[in-house]
Every structure is written in C-alpha cells, then in structure tokens.
C-alpha positions as CSV (number, residue, x, y, z in Angstrom):
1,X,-5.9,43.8,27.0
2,X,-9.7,44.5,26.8
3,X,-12.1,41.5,25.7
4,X,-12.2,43.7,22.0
5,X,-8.9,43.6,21.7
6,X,-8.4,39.8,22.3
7,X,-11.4,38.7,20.5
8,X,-10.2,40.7,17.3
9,X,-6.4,38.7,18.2
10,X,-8.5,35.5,17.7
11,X,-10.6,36.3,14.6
12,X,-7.0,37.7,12.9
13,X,-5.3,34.5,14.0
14,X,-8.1,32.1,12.0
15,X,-7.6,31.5,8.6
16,X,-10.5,33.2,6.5
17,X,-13.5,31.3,4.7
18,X,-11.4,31.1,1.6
19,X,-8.5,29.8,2.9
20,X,-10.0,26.9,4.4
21,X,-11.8,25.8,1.4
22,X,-8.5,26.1,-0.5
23,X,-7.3,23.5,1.5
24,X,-10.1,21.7,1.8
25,X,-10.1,20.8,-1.9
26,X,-6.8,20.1,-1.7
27,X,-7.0,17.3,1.1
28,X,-10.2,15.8,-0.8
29,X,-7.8,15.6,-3.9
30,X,-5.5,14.0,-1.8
31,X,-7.8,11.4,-0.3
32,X,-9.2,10.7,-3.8
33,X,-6.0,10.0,-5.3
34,X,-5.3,7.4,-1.9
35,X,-8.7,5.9,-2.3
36,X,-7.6,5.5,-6.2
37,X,-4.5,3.4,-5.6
38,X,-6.1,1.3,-2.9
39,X,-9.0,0.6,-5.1
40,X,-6.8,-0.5,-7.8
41,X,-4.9,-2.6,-5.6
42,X,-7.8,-4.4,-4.9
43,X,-9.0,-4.7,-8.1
44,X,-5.6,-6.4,-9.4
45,X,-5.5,-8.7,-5.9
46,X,-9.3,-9.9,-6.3
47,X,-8.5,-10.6,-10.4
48,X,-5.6,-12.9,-9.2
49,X,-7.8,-14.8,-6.7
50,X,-10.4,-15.2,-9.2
51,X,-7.6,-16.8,-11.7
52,X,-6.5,-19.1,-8.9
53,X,-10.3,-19.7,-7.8
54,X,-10.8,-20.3,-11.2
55,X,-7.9,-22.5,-12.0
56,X,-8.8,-24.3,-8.9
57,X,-12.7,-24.9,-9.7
58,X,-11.7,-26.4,-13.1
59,X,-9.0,-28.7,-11.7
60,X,-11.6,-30.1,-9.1
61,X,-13.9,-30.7,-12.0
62,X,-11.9,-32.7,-14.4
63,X,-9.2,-33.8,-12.0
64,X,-11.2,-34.9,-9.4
65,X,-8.6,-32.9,-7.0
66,X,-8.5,-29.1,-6.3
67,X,-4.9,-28.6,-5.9
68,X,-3.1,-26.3,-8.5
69,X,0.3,-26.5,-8.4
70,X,1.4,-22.6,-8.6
71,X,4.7,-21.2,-10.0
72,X,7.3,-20.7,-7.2
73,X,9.6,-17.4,-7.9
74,X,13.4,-17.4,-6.7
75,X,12.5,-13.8,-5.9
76,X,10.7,-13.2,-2.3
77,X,7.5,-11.2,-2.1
78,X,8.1,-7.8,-1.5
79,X,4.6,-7.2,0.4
80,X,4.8,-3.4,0.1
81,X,8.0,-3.5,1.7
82,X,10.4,-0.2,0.9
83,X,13.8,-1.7,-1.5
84,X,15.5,-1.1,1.7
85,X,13.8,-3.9,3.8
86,X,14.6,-6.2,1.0
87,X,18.2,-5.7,0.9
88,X,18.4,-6.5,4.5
89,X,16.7,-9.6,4.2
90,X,19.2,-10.6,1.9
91,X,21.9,-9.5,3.9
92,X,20.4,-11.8,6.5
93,X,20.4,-14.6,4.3
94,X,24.1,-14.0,2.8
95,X,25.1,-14.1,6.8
96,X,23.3,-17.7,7.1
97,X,25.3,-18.9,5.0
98,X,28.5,-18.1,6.2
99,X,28.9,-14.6,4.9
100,X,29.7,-12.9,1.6
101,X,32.2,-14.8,-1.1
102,X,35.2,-13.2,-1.5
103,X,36.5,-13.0,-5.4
C-alpha cells in the first residue's frame, strides 16, 4: 500500500464535516439539559437554606436564641440514592432488630 492509498484509507475512515456537527449539537443539547437539572437543584436547595436562614435570623431576633427546632421525618433522606440503595438500608435495619416478623 502506497502513501495515496493509505492517506485516502484515513480521510474515508473520518466522519465528514456534517457528521460531526450533527453530533455536536446533539452533545450541547445534552449538556444543556444536565446543566438544567443541576441548576434547578440548586435553586430549590439555596430556597430551603434561605427559609431556614430566615427562620433562624427571626428566632434570634425576637427569641434571643437562634435555634429552630426543624421537623424530623420517619422517612430517611434519600440523597440521590437509586430506590435500590434504600431498600437495602432497610433491610439492614429489619436485621438489627432481629430479623423480619413472621405473620
């Protein structure tokens, strides 16, 4: 194989100019939409710290104390963990206390 023959082998292997641009737009779509859901995550976790900052500021004003007692859930956190992880946890906790009840 001359050097013709293997340049023209590397120029027909590369996508064309089109092609790449195609997907181009497609992984800038895809990093927008990312961008998107982390940006509202952030949004909605800085509103609840500026309710609790807020709830906080006001009990140190007229209470003369800056503790806020917050609900407590019976529910654990999930922290972006997939259901899976969850269950498991729980199956954790049912073996802490002696295993499942049987009825």
């Amino acid at each position: 194989m001359g050097m013709k023959e293997a340049m023209k082998a590397v120029m027909d292997a590369m996508p064309s100019k089109h092609e790449v641009q195609e997907q181009l737009v497609q992984e800038v779509g895809n990093i927008k939409g990312f961008l998107g859901n982390v940006m509202s995550d952030i949004a909605h976790e800085m509103t609840e710290q500026v309710k609790h900052g807020s709830h906080e500021l006001s009990a140190a004003l007229f209470n003369g104390n800056a503790f806020v007692m917050y609900p407590h859930t019976d529910k654990p956190p999930e922290h972006g963990l997939p259901p899976e992880a969850n269950k498991e946890q729980e199956q954790q906790k049912e073996m802490e206390r002696g295993g499942m009840e049987l009825g």
